[in-house]
VEXDREN-679404 format. One record per residue: x, y, z of N, C-alpha, C in turn; residue in one letter. Coordinates in steps of 0.1 Angstrom, whole numbers, plus 5000, padded with zeros to 4 digits. Atoms other than C-alpha are relative to their C-alpha. Layout:
XYZXYZXYZA
...
***
This chain:
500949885000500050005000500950125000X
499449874994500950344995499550094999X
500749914997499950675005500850094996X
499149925002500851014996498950124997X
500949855005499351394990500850104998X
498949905000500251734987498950115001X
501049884996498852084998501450084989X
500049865001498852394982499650135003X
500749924997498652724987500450174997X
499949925007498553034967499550195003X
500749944996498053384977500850184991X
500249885005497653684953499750104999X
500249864995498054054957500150124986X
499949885012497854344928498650124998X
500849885008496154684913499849984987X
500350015011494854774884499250154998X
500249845003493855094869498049924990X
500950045011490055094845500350004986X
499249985015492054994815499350044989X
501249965004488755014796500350104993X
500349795002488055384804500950054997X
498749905005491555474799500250004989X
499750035017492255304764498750124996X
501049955016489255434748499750165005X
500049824995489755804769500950034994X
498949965008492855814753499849974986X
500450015015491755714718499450104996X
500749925006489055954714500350095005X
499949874989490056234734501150084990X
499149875008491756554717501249995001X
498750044994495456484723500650185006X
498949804998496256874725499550055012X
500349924988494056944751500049975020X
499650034986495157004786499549925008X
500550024988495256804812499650045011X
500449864993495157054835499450155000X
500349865005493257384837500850055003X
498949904993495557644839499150125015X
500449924987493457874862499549925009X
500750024987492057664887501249895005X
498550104998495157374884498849855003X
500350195000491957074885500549984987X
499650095011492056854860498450084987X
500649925014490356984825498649875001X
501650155002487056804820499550044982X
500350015016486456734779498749944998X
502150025009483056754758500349824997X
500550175008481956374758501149884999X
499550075001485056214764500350055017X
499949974988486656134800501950054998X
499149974997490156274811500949895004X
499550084996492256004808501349965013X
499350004993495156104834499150005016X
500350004989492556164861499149895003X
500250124992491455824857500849905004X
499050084994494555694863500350015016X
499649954988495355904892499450045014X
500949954990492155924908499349855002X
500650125000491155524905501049895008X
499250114997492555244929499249914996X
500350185001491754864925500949915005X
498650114994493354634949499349884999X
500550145003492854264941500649935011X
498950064992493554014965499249834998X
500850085004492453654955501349885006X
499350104997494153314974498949864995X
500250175007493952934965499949895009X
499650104992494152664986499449904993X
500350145005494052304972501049875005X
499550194991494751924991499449904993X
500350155006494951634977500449845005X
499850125001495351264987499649884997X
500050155008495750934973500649895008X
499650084994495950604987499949894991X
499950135011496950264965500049905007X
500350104993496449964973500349864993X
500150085006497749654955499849835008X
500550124994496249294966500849874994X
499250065009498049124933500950094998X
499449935009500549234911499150074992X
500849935008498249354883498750045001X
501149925001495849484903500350135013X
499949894993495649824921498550044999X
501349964989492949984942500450175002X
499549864992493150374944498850085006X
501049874994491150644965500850124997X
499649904998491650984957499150115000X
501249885000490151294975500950105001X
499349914997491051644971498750175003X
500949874995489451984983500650084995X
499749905008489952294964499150125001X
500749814995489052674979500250104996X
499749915010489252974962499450125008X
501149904993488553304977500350124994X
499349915004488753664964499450125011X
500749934993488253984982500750164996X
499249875011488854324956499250105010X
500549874992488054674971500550164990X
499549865008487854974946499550115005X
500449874996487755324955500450154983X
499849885008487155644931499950105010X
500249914991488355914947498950194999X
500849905007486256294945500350054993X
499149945008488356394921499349934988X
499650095012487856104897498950064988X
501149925007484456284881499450105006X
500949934995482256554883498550025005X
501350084995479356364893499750005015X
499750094988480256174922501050095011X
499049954988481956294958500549855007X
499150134995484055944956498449874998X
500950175000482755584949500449895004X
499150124997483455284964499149864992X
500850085003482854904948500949865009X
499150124993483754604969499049884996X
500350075003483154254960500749875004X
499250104994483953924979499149864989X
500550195005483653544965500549895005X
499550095000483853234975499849884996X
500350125003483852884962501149875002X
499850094992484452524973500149854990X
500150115008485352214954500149855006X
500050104993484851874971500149894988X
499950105013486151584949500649845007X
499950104995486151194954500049894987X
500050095010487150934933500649895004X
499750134997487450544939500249944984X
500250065009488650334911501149874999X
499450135000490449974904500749994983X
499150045009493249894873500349904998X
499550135004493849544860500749974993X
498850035012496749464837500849945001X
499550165007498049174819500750014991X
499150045015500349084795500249824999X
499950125003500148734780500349984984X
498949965011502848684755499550104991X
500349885006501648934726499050095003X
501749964995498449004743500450125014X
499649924988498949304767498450115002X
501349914997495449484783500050045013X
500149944983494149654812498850054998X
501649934997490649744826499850095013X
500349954988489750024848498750005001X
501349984997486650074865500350135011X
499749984985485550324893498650114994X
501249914995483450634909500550095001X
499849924995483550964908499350125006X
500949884995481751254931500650144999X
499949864995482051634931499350095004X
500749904994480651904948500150095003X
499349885003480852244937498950105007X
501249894996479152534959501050174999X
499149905004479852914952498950095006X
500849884995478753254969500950114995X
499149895005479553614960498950095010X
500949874994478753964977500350094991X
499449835009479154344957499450095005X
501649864995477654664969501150114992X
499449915009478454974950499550105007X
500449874988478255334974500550104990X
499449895003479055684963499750105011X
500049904994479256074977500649965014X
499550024985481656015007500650155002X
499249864998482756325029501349995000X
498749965001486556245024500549874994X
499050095009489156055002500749895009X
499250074989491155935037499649854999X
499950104990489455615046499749914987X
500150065008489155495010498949904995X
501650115004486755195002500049945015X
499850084988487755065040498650035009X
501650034989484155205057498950034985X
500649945019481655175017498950035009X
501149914996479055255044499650155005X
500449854997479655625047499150124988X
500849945006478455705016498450064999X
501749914994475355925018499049894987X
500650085011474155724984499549925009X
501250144990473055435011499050075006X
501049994996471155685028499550024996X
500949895012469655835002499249864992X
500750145009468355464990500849974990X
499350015014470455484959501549904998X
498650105002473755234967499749894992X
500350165007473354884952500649915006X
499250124998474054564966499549884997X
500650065005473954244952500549865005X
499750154998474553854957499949914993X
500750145002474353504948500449875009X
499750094996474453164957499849904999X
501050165004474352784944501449895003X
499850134998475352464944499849914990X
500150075008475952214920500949845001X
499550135001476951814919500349874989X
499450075013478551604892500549825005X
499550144998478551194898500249934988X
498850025009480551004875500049805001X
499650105002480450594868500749994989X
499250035008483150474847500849914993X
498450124999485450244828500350014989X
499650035016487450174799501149895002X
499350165005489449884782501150044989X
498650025011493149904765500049904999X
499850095006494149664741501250004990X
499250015006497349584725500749844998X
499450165004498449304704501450034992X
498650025009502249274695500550124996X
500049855002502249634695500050054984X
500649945010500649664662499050034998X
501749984996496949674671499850045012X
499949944989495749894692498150035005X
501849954998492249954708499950065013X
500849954987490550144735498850045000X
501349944998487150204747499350045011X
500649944988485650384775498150034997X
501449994999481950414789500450125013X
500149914991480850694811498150025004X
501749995000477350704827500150105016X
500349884988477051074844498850095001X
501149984995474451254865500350165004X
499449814996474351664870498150055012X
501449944999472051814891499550154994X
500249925010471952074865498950004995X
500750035006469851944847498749945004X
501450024994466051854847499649835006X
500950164995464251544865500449884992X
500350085012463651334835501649974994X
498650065007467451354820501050065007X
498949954996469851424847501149934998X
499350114998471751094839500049994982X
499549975016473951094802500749855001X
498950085004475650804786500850014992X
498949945013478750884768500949885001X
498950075000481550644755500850054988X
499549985007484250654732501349894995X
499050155002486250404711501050024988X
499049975007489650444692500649904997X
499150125001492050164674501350064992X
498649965007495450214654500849894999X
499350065007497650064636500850054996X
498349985002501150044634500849974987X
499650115009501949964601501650005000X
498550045004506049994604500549915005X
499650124992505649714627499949914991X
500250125009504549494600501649954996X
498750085005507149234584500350054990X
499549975014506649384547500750135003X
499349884994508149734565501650005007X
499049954997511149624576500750014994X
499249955004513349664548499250164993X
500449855001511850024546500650075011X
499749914990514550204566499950135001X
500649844996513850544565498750005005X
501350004988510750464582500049945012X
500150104984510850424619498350025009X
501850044996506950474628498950084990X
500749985009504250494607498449925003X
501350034993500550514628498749994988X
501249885003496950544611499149935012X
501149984985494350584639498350034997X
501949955005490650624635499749995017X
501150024989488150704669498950104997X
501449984998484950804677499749995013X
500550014985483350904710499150104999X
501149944995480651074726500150115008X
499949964986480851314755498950145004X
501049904993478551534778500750144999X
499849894997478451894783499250095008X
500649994994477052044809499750184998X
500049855001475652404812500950095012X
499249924987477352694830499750005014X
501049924994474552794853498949895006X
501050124998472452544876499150095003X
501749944997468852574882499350034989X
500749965013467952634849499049904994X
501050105006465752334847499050045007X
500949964992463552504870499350105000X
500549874999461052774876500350095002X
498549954993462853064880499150135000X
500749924993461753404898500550145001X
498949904996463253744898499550135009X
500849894993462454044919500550154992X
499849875007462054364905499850155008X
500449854991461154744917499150005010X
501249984988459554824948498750054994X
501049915003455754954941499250015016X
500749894989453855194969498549894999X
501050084998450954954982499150065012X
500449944987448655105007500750065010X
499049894998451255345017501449925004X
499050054996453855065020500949934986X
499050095010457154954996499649854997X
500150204999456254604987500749994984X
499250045012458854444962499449904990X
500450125010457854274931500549914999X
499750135005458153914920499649934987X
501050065009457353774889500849874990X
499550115006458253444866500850044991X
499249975008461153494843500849884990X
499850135008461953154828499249925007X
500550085001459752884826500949845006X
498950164999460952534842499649904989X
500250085012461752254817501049865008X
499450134991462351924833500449914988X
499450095013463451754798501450095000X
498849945001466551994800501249895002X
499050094998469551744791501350054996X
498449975006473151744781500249994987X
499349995011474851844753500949954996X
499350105007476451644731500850004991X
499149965010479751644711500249884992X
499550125008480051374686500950044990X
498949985003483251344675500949874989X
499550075008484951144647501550054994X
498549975008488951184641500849874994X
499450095013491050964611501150065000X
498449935001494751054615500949904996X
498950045006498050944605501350055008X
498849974992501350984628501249934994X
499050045006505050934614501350025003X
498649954994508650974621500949894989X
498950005013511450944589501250015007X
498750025001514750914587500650025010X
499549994989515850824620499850085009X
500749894992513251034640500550164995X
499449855001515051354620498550064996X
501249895009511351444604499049915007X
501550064996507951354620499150115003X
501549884999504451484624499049935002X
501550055000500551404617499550094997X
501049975006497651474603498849935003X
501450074995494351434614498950114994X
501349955007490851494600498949935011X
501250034988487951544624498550034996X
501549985003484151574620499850015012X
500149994988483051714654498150044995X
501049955000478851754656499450055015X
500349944987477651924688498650014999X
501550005001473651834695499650005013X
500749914988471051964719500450095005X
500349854995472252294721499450065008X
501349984992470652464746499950184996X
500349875004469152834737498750045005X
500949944994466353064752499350014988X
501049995013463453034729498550035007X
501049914996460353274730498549875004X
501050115002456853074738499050085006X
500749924995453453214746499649975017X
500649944987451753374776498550015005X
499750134996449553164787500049904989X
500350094990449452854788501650015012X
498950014991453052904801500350135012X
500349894991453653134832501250154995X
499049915007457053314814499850014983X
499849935014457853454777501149944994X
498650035007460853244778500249855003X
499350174987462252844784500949994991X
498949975007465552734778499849854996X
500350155008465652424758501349934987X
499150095009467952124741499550004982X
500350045012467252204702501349994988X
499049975012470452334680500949915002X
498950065000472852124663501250084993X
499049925009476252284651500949864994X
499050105007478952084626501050084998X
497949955003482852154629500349904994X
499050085010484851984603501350064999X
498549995007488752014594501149945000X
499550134999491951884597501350105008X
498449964990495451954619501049914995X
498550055003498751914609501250005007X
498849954992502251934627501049924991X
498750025012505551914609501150005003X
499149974989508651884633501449924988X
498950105012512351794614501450085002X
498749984993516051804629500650054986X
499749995012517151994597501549975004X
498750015004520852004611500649965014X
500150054989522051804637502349985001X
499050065001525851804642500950055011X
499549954989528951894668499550105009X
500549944997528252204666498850115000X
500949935003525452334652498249905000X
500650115004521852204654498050144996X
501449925007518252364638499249915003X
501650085002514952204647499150114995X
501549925001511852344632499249945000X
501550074992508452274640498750104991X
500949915007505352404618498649925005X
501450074997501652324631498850104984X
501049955011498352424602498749925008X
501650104997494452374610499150064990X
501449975007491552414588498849965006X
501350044991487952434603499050104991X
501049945009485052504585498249945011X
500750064992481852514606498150044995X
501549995007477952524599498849945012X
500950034992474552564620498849894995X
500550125005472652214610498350035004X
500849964991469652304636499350125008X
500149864987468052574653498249985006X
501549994993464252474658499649854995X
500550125001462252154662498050045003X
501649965004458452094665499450055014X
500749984987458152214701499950125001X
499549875000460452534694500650064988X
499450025018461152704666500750175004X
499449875008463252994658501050034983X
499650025015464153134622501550055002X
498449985005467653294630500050025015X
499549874988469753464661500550114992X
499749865003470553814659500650035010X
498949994992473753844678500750084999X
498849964995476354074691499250164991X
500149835004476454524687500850074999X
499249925003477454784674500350075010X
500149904986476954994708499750174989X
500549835004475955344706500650114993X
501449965005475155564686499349914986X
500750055013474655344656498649895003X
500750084994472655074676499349904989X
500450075008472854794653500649835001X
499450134998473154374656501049974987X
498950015006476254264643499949874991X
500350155002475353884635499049914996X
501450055005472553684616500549875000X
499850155000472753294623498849954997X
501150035002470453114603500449824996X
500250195002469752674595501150034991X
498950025011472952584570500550104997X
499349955000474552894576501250015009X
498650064993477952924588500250135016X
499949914983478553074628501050115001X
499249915003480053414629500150074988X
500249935012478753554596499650155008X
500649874995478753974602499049984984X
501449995010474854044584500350165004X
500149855004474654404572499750014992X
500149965012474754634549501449984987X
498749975008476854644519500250134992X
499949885012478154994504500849984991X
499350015008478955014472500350154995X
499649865005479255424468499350085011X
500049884996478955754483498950124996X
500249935009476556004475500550154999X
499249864998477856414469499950045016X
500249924981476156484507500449895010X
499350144987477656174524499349895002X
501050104993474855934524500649854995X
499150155004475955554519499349954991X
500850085010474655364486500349905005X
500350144996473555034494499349874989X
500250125009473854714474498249985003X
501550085000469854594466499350105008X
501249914993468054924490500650085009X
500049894995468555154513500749925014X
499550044987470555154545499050015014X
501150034988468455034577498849944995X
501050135004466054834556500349865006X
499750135000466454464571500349934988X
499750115016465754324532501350014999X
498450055010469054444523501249985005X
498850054991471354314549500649874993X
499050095007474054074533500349915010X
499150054992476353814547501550114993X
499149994999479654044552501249984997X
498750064996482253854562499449865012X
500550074987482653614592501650025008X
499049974989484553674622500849905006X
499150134998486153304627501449954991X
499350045007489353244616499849854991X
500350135010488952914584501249935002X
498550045000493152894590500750055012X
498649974990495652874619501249934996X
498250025003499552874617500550025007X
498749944989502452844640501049964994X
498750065009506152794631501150065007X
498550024988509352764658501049934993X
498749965006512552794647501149995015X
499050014987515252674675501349984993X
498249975012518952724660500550035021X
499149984988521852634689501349964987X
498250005005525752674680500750025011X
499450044987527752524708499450085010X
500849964994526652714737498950134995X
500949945006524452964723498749954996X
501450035003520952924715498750114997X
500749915002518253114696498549935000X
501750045003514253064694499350084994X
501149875010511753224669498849934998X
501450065002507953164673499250094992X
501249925009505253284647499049965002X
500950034998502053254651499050064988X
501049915008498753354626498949924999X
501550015007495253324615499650074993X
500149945013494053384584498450014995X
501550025003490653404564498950035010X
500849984987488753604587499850154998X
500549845002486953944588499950065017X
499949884986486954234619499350154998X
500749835000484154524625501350075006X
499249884992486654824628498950125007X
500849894998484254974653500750165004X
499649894997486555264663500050084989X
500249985013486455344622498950005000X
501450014999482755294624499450135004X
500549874991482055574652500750104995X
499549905003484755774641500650064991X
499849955015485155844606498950074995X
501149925007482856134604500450105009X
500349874994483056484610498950105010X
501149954992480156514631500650085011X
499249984985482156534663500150105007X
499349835001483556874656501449995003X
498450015004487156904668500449995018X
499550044987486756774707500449894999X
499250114999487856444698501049994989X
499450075008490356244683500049904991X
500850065010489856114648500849884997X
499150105009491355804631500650064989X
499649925015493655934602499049984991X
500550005011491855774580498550044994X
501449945003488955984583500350084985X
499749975016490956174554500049944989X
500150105011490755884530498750034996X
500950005009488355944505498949895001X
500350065004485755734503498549974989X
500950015014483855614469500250124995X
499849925011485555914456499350135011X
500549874993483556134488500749955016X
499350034985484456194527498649995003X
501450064989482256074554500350095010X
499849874991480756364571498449965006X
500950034993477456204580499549905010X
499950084988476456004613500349854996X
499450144996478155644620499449924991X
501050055007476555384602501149804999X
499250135001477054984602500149974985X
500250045016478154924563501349894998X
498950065007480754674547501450065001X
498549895007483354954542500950015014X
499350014983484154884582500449875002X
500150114998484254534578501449964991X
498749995003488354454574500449884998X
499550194998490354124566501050025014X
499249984990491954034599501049905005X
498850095009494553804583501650075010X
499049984993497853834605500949885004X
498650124992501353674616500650085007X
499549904990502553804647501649895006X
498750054991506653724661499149975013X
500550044991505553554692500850025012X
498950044988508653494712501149974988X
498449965008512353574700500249985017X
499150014986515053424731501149984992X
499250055004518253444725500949985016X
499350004990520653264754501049914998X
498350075003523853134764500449885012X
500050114988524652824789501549995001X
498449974993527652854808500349845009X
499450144994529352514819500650025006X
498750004987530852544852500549895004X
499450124994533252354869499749985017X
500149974982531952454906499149895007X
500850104987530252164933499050075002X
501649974990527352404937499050044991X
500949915013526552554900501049924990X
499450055010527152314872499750074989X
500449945008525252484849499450165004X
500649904997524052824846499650084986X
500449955011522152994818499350125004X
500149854998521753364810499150024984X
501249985014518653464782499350124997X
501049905002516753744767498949994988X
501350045008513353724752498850075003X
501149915004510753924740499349974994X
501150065002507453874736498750064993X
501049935005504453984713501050104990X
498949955005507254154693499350084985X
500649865007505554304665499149884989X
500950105004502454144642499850114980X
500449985018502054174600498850084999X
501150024995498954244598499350164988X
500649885006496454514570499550015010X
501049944988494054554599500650135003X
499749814998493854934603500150005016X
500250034980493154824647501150035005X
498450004995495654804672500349865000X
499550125004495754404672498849904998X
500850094996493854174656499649875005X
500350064997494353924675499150005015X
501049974991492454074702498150015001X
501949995002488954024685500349845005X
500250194998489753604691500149975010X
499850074983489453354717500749864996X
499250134998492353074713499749915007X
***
């Protein structure tokens, strides 16, 4: 038997300014004009934009967020090829931020404070048993077992303003007169959620040319409604070795040569429990016989069919290594389908007590393929080069969006924000996810107005598909070059085939403004032969390719071989990161519209 664990424990302190407010204060904001009044010596206050120095200087944010996580395991073997494990671990998380604006920070407010505590609790248990054999070519193993977790989470916030002085910071948020005055805010939550877990799977290897595995999983959420809290998922993969084969061995430049096919299943649970349920919200006080009494009323419908989401998944690859492991890689092609979606769909009033229930209908389809390309180009005393190139293609499409219970014809996703006030996104059946829907201009008229392919701008008819905002192509490519002690590294990274609303070009390529903000140059660019001098407008002519290869990481270092009993080695490095990115995108980066 043996035993063993380990504690951790993690405890994190930092500031932070409203990066937000500041970027986009300093974007639009007049660059010429003072930060300072000269006769009074406050800070300058500008038409419609905020002062970005005095929200540096007038904003704390102290973060303070610790970790704590224990873990133990205990083994147990009765035979040789069989083991017995228990392993439980507990995992605490707590944060506790405290922001203060001081009276300075606007001319609104006499100071604000926002404090915000959280905590959550991870309780985890798993029992499971391993069997493994080898009988001459025959080599397998079976696990079985159980797993429990139990996740509970609370939070507090209150938000105060108008304090009589800057001194005591956000440390008493009850001085603010805003609480007496009714007007503070404070808010909460609190839930609980449990994830049980039976399991097992089966390796299989013969003569290490055939290869198989397959796993079952039968899990339970209390997420999820009555009727289907309990999912069965498995998944089953084989492969084949063919350089093992006999007709392969006089093929020496090949030392492994895989192809692999699997197929599996697996659950997906929603973010957010309670959603299978009636659900209740409270709203504004109303004056009742001369007394405050707070509203209540239904806000989602419960739906006790609420189940798990489903990723069916099909990958076909190929794994390889040439001429003495100097060149290897793979290639794999996947079909991923994701069914029962879950999405808020409208329904009437009555027979139902809400306007809204959330429900298992949409299916999406991801398809593509992944590459990697790894190859010792130069391997010798003293010089040696590896490079490494990865490629992916993904091409994806909405299959589903309504069935005969629920139907919806499209979503109408994501904004332009103010002033143009327009959805960015139209997803419709056998359209592809991440299509921008608009307008398209195709000219200018003499007074600024925008021509519009097929009708008029703010018609719905004549909204297009755009672009789409998902990269179709990813690329990386490392470059590691050493010459006796020396050593360099060069990482690239990109995505390609992909469009980006330039909203900052949207709001501010027009003279409307007057001459309190700061324009984008390319407000001077002509466009369709005229300048744009009339209000904002969502059209095509904003809609940019956001095609880019960015240096990732450049290190160059040197390894020093000592002769000393206490420092054999010692290595000295410099490296720089995010280094500079290709890129037409008129933005500041676009890889800051993605999510990796």
């Amino acid at each position: 038997m043996s035993v063993g664990g380990d504690i951790n424990y993690v405890i994190v302190k930092g500031s932070a300014v409203d990066q937000g407010a500041v970027y986009f204060a300093t974007l639009t904001g007049n660059p010429t004009n003072p930060v300072y009044d000269a006769n009074t010596g406050k800070y300058s206050t500008f038409y419609e934009v905020e002062n970005p120095v005095r929200l540096i200087n007038e904003y704390q944010k102290d973060l303070k967020w610790n970790e704590f996580t224990s873990t133990g395991k205990i083994v147990y073997r009765p035979i040789e090829e069989l083991s017995l494990t228990a392993l439980g671990s507990l995992r605490t998380y707590n944060n506790n931020n405290g922001t203060f604006a001081t009276r300075n920070y606007d001319d609104i407010h006499d100071g604000q404070v926002w404090r915000e505590a959280m905590y959550n609790e991870s309780k985890t248990l798993e029992l499971y048993g391993q069997y493994s054999k080898a009988i001459k070519q025959h080599d397998f193993s079976i696990l079985g077992g159980y797993s429990y977790n139990d996740f509970e989470e609370q939070n507090f916030n209150l938000y105060n303003y108008n304090y009589p002085t800057d001194a005591l910071g956000y440390a008493k948020p009850g001085l603010g007169m805003a609480l007496k005055e009714g007007l503070a805010s404070m808010d909460g939550h609190k839930f609980m959620n449990k994830l049980i877990s039976f399991f097992g799977r089966v390796n299989y290897n013969y003569d290490e040319k055939y290869l198989f595995s397959g796993s079952l999983r039968y899990e339970g959420s209390s997420k999820f409604g009555k009727n289907h809290q309990w999912g069965l998922f498995y998944a089953a993969s084989g492969a084949w070795r063919i350089s093992q084969e006999k007709f392969m061995r006089n093929v020496k430049f090949v030392n492994e040569l895989k192809l692999k096919v699997g197929y599996g299943v697996t659950g997906i649970e929603p973010t957010n429990p309670y959603q299978s349920h009636l659900r209740y919200a409270f709203g504004d006080p109303v004056l009742i016989n001369g007394q405050w009494v707070r509203t209540v009323a239904p806000t989602e419908n419960a739906n006790p069919d609420l189940k798990w989401e489903e990723k069916h998944e099909l990958n076909i690859g190929l794994d390889f290594a040439l001429f003495k492991n100097r060149l290897s890689g793979s290639i794999d092609y996947y079909r991923r389908e994701t069914r029962d979606l879950l999405y808020t769909y409208n329904v009437p009033v009555p027979p139902n007590l809400a306007s809204t229930t959330l429900a298992n209908v949409g299916t999406v389809e991801n398809s593509g393929v992944e590459a990697v390309l790894s190859g010792l180009v130069v391997n010798n005393r003293d010089w040696k080069l590896n490079l490494t190139a990865n490629f992916s293609y993904n091409t994806n499409k909405l299959k589903k969006l309504s069935n005969e219970k629920y139907q919806r014809d499209f979503l109408e996703l994501g904004s332009t924000g103010a002033p143009v006030q327009k959805s960015t996104h139209l997803v419709k059946e056998g359209g592809a996810i991440g299509n921008f829907y608009g307008w398209k201009s195709i000219g200018m008229t003499e007074s600024g107005e925008w021509v519009i392919e097929g009708g008029e701008y703010g018609d719905n008819s004549s909204r297009t598909v755009l672009g789409n905002g998902i990269p179709t192509m990813r690329a990386g490519f490392t470059a590691a070059l050493s010459y006796k002690n020396f050593d360099l590294t060069v990482s690239l990274r990109g995505a390609f085939d992909y469009q980006i609303l330039n909203q900052y070009r949207m709001l501010y390529e027009t003279f409307e403004k007057g001459t309190q903000f700061n324009y984008p140059k390319t407000l001077l660019d002509k466009v369709y032969g005229q300048y744009v001098r009339k209000s904002p407008a969502y059209v095509s002519y904003y809609i940019e390719n956001g095609d880019y290869v960015k240096i990732d990481n450049v290190t160059l270092g040197y390894n020093f071989k000592l002769k000393s009993s206490v420092i054999q080695n010692l290595r000295v490095y410099l490296s720089g990161l995010n280094l500079y990115t290709f890129t037409g995108y008129k933005g500041v980066d676009p890889r800051s519209t993605l999510t990796d």
